[in-house]
C-alpha positions in Angstrom: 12.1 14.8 23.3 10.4 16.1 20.4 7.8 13.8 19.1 8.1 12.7 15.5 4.5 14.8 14.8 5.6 17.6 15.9 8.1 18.2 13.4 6.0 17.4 10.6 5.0 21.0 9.2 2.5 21.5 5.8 4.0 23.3 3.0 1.5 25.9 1.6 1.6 27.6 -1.4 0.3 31.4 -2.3 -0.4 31.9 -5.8 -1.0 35.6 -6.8 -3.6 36.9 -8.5 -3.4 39.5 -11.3 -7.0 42.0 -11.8 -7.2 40.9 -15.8 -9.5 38.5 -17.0 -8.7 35.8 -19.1 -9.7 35.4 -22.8 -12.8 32.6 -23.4 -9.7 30.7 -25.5 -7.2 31.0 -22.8 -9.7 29.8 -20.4 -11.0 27.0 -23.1 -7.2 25.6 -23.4 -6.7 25.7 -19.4 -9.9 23.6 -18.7 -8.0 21.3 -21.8 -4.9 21.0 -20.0 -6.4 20.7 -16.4 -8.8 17.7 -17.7 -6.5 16.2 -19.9 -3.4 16.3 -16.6 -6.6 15.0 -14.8 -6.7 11.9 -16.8 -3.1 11.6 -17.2 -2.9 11.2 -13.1 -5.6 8.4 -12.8 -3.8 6.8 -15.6 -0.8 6.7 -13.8 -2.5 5.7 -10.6 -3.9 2.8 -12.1 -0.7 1.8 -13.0 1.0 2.4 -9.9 -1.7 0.3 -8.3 -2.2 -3.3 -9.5 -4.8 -4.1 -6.2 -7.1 -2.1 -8.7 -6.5 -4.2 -11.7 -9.8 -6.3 -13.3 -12.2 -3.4 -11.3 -15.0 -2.7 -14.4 -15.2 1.0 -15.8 -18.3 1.5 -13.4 -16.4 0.9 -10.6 -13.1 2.6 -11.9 -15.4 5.5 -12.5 -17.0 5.6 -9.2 -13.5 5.2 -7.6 -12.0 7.6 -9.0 -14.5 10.2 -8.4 -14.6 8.9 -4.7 -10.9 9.3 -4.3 -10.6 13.0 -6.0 -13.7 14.0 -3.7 -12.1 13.2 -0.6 -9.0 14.0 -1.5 -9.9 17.6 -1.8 -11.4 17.1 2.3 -8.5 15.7 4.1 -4.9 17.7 5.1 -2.5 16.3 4.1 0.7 16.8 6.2 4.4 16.0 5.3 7.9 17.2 6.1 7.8 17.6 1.8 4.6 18.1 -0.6 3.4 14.6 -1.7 3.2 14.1 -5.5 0.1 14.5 -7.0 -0.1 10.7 -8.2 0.9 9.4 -4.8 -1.8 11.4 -3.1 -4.2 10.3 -5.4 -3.0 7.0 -5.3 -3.3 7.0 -1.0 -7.2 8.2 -1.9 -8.1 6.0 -4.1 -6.8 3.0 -1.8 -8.8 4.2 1.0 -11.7 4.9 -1.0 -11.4 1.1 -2.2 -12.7 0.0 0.8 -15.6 2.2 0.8 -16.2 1.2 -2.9 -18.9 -1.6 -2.8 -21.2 0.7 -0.9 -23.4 2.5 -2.9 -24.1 5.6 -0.8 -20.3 5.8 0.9 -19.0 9.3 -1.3 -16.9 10.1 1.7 -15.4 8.6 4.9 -17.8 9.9 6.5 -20.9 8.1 4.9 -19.1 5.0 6.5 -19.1 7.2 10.3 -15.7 7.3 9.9 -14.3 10.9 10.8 -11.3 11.4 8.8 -10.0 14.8 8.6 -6.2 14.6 8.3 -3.5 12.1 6.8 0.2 12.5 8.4 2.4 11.4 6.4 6.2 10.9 7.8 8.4 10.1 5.4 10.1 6.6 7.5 8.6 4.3 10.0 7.7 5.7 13.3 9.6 4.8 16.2 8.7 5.3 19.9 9.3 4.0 23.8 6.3 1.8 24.9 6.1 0.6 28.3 4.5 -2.6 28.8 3.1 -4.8 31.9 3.7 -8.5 31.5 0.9 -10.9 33.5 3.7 -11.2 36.4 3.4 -7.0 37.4 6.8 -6.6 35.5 7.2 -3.9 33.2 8.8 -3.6 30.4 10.5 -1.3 27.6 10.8 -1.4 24.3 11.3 0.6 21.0 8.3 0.4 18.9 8.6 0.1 15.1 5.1 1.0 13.4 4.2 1.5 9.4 1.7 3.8 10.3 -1.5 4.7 13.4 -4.6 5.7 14.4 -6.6 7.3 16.3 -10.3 8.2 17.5 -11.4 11.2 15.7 -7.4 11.8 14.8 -5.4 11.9 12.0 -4.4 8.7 10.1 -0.9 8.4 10.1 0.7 6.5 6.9 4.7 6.8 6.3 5.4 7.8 2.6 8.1 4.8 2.6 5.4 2.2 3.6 2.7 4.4 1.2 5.5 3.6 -1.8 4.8 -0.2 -0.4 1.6 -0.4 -0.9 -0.6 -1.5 -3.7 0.8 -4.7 -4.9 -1.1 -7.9 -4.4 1.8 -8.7 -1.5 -0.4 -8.9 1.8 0.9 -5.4 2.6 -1.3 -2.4 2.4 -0.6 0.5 4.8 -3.8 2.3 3.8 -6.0 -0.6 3.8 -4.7 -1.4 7.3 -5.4 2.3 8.7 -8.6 2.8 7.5 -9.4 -0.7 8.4 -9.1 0.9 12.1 -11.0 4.0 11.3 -13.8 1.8 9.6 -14.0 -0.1 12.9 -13.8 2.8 15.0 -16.7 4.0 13.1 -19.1 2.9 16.2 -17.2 3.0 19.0 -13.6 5.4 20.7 -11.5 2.1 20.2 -10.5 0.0 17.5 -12.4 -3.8 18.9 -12.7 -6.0 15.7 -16.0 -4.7 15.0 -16.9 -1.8 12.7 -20.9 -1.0 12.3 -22.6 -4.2 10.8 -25.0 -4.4 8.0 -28.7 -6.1 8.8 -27.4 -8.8 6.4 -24.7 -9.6 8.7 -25.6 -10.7 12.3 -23.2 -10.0 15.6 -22.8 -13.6 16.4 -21.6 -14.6 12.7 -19.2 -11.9 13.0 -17.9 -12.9 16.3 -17.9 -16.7 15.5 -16.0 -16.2 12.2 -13.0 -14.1 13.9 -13.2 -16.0 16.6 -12.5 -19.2 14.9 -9.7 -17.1 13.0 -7.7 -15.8 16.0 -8.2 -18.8 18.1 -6.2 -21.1 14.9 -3.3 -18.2 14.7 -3.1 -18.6 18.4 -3.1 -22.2 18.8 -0.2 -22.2 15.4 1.8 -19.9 17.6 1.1 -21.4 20.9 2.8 -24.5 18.7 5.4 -22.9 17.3 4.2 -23.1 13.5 4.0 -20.5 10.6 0.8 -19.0 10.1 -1.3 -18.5 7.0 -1.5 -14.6 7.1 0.9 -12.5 9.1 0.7 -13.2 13.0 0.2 -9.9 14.0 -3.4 -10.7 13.4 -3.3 -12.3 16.8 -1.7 -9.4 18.7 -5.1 -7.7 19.4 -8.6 -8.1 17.7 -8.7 -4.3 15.8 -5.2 -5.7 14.4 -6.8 -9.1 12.9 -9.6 -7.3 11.9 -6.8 -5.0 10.0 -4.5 -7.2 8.5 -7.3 -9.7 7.5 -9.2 -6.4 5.5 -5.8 -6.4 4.2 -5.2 -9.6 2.6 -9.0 -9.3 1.6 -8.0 -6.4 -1.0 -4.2 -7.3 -1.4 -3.4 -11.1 -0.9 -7.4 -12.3 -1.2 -6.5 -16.4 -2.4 -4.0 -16.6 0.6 -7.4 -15.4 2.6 -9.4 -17.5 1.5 -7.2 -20.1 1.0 -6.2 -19.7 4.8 -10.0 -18.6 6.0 -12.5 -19.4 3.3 -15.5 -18.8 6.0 -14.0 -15.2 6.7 -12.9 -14.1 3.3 -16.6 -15.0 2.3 -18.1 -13.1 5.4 -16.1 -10.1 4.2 -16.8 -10.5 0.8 -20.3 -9.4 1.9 -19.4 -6.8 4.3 -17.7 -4.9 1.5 -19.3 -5.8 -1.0 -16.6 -6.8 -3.3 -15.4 -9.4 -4.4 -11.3 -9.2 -5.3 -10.6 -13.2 -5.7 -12.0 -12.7 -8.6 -9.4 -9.9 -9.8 -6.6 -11.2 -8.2 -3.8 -12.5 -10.9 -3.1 -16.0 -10.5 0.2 -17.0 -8.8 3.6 -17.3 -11.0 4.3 -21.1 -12.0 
C-alpha cells in the first residue's frame, strides 16, 4: 500500500524573469503593495485566530516577526498550495509557544529541529499492531489529527489546521510542536522538554505526576475527566494536550490543575488566563 506521505507532492512555481530593469517608481509602488498585502495577511491572521486575542503590540510585533521568519525556513508540503493566511496562521501558532522566550527567533533556539510541515489535507489513517499485557496482539485502524517525529517533519492535516485557533481545547499545532519542544533533549517524546534553572526536575515530575495519576484514577472509575483523557494515554501525550489547553482552553487548566497551569505559566513564560474571554452566561 502506498502510504498516505508518499502521495503528498510540493507544488513549485517558476516565475520568469525578463533582462529590463524596473523604474525607481515601479519599484517604490511594488514595495507599497508587498507591505501593505503584508499587513493585510497579519490582519487577517489575527482574526482568524482568537488564541491570540489580548497579546499587547510588543508581543503581536514580536510574533509576528517570529512567525514570517520561520515561515520562510520550513517546507511546506501539500497535495494543494496552502493559502498564504493559513500558512501564516500555522507559524504564528507555533511560534506562540516559543513567544515568552526572549532569545527563541526560530525552532531552533528552542533545540527543536524543524525543517518541514506536511500537511494532508484529512486525518491520517493507518494499521497499528498492538500487544496487550496477556502476549495477545491486536489490530486496529488508527485515526490521528496530525504526528511527529525525531528530527522529521511535523505532520498537521489542513482539516484539523482549519480547527485550530479557537479557545476550544483543540490546537493541532500547539499539540505537534508540544512533541517537538519535548523532543528538544532527547530521540523520543517523554513528558519532558529541556528545563529552565528556575524550574527543577522533581517539581516537574511531581506536578505531571499528580496530573496523570487523577486522569487515571477518574478513568480507572469510570468518570469524565477535566481535560481530554488522551492525556493519560502516554506521558509526551499529557504533556501535549495539557500545553494545549495552556494556550487554548487555559481556565479549564487551571480550573482542572491549578499547580500545573501555574508551573507552565513559568515554563513559557506566558500567561494566557489572563487573555482568555470569559465563558458565555
Amino acid at each position: 500500500m502506498t502510504h498516505w506521505w508518499q502521495r503528498l507532492w510540493q507544488r513549485s512555481a517558476r516565475h520568469g524573469r525578463d533582462g529590463s530593469a524596473p523604474d525607481a517608481c515601479a519599484v517604490s509602488a511594488a514595495s507599497s503593495a508587498g507591505e501593505t498585502a503584508q499587513d493585510d495577511a497579519w490582519q487577517a491572521v489575527r482574526e482568524r485566530l482568537p488564541i491570540l486575542e489580548g497579546l499587547d503590540a510588543e508581543a503581536l510585533a514580536r510574533l509576528e516577526r517570529r512567525a514570517r521568519h520561520q515561515l520562510s525556513d520550513w517546507k511546506l508540503t501539500s497535495a494543494e498550495p496552502l493559502a498564504q493566511v493559513e500558512a501564516l496562521a500555522l507559524a504564528a501558532q507555533a511560534m506562540l509557544l516559543l513567544n515568552g522566550w526572549a532569545h527563541a527567533e526560530r525552532w531552533q533556539d528552542a533545540g527543536a529541529r524543524v525543517h518541514e510541515i506536511m500537511l494532508p489535507l484529512q486525518a491520517i489513517r493507518r494499521e497499528v499492531e498492538e500487544m496487550d499485557d496477556a502476549g495477545v496482539v491486536h489490530v486496529f485502524e488508527d485515526t490521528r489529527a496530525g504526528e511527529t517525529w525525531y528530527q522529521g517533519p511535523v505532520v498537521v492535516t489542513q482539516q484539523d489546521l482549519a480547527a485550530s485557533g479557537d479557545w476550544s481545547g483543540f490546537n493541532v499545532v500547539i499539540h505537534e510542536f508540544a512533541h517537538k519542544l519535548d523532543m528538544a533533549n532527547a530521540t523520543d517524546a517523554d513528558g519532558f522538554p529541556p528545563l529552565p534553572l528556575h524550574i527543577s526536575a522533581a517539581e516537574w515530575h511531581a506536578t505531571f505526576t499528580a496530573v496523570w495519576d487523577d486522569l487515571s484514577a477518574r478513568l480507572s472509575r469510570g468518570e469524565p475527566t477535566p481535560i481530554d483523557d488522551y492525556a493519560a494515554s502516554h506521558p509526551a501525550e499529557c504533556f501535549a494536550v495539557c500545553c494545549e489547553y495552556f494556550f487554548s482552553a487555559p481556565d479549564d487548566l487551571d480550573a482542572a490543575y491549578p499547580a500545573l497551569y501555574a508551573l507552565l505559566e513559568r515554563f513559557f513564560q506566558q500567561s494566557p488566563l489572563a487573555r482568555c474571554p470569559p465563558p458565555p452566561d
